[in-house]
C-alpha positions, 0 to 999 in steps of 0.5 A, a space after each residue: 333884163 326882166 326874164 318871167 320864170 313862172 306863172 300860176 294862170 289856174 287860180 283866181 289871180 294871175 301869181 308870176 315870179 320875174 329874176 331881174 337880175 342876179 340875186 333880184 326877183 320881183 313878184 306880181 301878184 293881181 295888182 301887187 308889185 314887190 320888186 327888189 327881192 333876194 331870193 329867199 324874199 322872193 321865195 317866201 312872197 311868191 309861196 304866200 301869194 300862192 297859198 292866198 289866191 288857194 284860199 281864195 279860191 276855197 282850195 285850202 283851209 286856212 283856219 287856225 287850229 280850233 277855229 269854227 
């Protein structure tokens, strides 16, 4: 039973977080598909996804400290 437990749609790429299961979560980020996570897995994936498409969109920031 896939079960769609949350949904970014306000950034540049759609990010959706699935539990297929007890303990297993899949992440699906534009075209990318990581199936099989455990909930940490799933957790950090899902946060990276998130922080990228903000990048991407000009939201954050994300040069290294002393970077121009």
């Amino acid at each position: 039973m896939k079960t769609l437990c949350h949904e970014t749609t306000f950034l540049a790429f759609p990010v959706k977080l699935f539990q297929v299961g007890r303990g297993n979560f899949s992440v699906h980020y534009g075209k990318q598909i990581k199936d099989r996570l455990t909930y940490g897995q799933a957790a950090t994936e899902y946060g990276a996804c998130i922080m990228h498409t903000l990048a991407c969109d000009g939201k954050l920031d994300n040069r290294e400290r002393g970077e121009k």
